[in-house]
N, C-alpha and C positions, 0 to 999 in steps of 0.2 A: 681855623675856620670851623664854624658847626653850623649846624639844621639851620634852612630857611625859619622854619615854625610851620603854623598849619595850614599847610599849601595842598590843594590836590594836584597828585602827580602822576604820571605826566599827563601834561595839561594836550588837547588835540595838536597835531603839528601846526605850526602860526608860520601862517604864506603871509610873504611882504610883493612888493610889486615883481623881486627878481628872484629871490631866497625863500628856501623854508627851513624854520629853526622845527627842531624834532630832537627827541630822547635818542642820548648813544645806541648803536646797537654794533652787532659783531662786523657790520660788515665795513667797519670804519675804523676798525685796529692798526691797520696798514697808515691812516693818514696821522691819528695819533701820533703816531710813530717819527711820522714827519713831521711833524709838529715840534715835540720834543726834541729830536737832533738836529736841528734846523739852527745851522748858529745863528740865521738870519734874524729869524723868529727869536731866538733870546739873547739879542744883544744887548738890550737891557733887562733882560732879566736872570741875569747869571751865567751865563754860557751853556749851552746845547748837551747831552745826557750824549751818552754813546748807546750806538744805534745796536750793535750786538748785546747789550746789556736790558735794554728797553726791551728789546725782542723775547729776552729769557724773561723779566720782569712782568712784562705787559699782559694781563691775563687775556685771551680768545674773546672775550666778551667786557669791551669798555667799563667800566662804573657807570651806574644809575644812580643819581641824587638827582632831589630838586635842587632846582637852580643852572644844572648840566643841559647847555642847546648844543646840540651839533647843529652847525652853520651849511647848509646846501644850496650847491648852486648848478641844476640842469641834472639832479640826482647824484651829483657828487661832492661828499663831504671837504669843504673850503674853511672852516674855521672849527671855532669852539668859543662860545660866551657861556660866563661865569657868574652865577651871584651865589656867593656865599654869607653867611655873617659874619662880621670881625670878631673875634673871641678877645678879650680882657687883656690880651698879652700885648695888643697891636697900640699902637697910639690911641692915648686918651677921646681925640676927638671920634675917631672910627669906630671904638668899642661898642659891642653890638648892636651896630648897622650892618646893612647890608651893604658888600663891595661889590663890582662891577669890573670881571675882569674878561680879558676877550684874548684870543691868541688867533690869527690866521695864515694860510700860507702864504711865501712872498710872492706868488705867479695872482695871489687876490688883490693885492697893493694896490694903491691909486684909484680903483675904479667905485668908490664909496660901500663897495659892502660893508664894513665894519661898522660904518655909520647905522646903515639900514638895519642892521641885525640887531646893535643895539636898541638903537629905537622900538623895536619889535618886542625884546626882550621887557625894554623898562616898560615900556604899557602891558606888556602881561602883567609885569610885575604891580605894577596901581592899582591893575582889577583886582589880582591876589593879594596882595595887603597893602590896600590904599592906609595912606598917612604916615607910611614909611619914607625916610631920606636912605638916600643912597650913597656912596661912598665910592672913590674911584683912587688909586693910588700908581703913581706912575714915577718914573726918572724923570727931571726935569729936562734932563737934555732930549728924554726922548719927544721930538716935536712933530711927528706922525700925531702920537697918545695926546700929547697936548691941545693939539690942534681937534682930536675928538671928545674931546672932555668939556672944550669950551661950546662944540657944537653940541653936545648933547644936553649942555643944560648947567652945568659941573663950575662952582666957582672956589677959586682958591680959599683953604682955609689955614694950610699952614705949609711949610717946606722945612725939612729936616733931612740929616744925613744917616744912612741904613747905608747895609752893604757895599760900602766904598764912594756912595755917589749922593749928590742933593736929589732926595722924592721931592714930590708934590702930593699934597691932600687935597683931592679938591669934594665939595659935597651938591647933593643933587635936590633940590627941595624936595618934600613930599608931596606925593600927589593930593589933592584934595578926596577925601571918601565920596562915595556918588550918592545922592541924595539931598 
């Protein structure tokens, strides 16, 4: 994955009716953490890191990129949404676009944040480089992801086998530029 392009970063924190997406900061190391050892959290996506190792690993002060929202909910960090660009190695159709990835804890499950935060994200994302498509890549079996990809907008463009299991490609139209 590499550089959005020329984004201003970080963009003000973007308040939804329940959530505010905001740039990492230190004091959200600790949920990271949960994040990654979470088998829950990567059951489709490889299996969960060890939590003594992430602990030595994990630097005091999360990574800064564009495209990096810590997910908050009542002032405490509940997810992480993603947009990165696919780099030339990933599947034909996704090569650089921009993906759409999201991780949350499982106590957030069920209650539509995922949805929301997205949503929040990809319209920042329109203002910041309108006429871009977006790109979303998930496990077919996983039908949580599924089920957010067709609500967000996301239609299938191809299914292939990676890492032991059938993906899904799904892509997001581009926003129209405003004018």
């Amino acid at each position: 994955m590499s550089d959005l392009g020329p984004v201003a970063w970080p963009p003000e924190p973007i308040a939804t009716e329940r959530l505010v997406l905001r740039e990492p900061a230190a004091r959200d190391r600790a949920t990271f953490i949960d994040l990654l050892a979470s088998p829950e959290v990567h059951t489709y996506l490889g299996g969960p890191r060890e939590r003594e190792e992430l602990e030595l690993e994990m630097p005091r002060a999360p990574e800064r990129w564009p495209g990096s929202f810590v997910v908050e909910l009542d002032g405490a960090m509940i997810g992480q949404i993603l947009l990165r660009r696919a780099t030339d190695d990933r599947r034909p159709a996704a090569a650089g676009k921009v993906d759409l990835g999201f991780l949350f804890l499982p106590e957030a499950w069920g209650n539509g944040y995922a949805a929301e935060a997205c949503a929040a994200a990809l319209d920042w994302f329109d203002g910041a480089l309108p006429g871009e498509p977006v790109v979303l890549t998930t496990q077919s079996a996983n039908v949580g992801s599924m089920r957010l990809a067709e609500k967000l907008g996301f239609t299938e463009v191809e299914r292939f086998e990676a890492w032991g299991a059938e993906q899904w490609l799904g892509q997001r139209p581009a926003a129209a530029p405003a004018g």
